[in-house]
Residue, then its C-alpha position, 0 to 999 in steps of 0.5 A: x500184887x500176884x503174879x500169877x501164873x499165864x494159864x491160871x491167870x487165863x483160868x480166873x478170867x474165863x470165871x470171872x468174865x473179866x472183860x464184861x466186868x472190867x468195861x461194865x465197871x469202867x463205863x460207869x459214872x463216878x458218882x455209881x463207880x466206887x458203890x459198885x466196885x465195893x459191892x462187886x468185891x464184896x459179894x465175890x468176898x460172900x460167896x467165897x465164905x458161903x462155900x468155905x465158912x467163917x474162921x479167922x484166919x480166913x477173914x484175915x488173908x482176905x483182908x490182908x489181900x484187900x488191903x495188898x489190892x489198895x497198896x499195890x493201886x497206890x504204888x502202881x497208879x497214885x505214886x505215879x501220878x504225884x511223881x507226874x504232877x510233881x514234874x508239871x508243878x514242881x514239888x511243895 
């Protein structure tokens, strides 16, 4: 995950409206949760090659920071909760 710097962090959620955001995607439902969250990151993903264009290497460092955004969900909450649930109910 990026550490970003205090006052830039600050910045990107003044833009991005992150607490309206972030409770309008936590209140929703499961079954509308993961369609919402995919569209949500996809049209901030549009937009951004509106204004910047098509080229590869673009496409990649998006990717790649998607893909970043899953490892680091996975190691921050998913590995965490197996090592809970392995405590509670023992290992295989």
């Amino acid at each position: 995950m990026p550490y970003l710097d205090k006052d830039f962090k600050g910045e990107v959620n003044i833009h991005a409206s992150v607490p309206r955001t972030t409770e309008y995607l936590a209140s929703l439902d499961p079954q509308h949760f993961a369609g919402a969250l995919n569209y949500f990151n996809y049209v901030i993903v549009r937009k951004y090659l509106e204004k910047n264009g098509k080229r590869y290497w673009i496409l990649a460092l998006i990717l790649g920071s998607l893909l970043c955004c899953v490892l680091e969900i996975y190691r921050r909450v998913v590995g965490k909760y197996e090592d809970e649930c392995i405590e509670r109910n023992g290992d295989a």
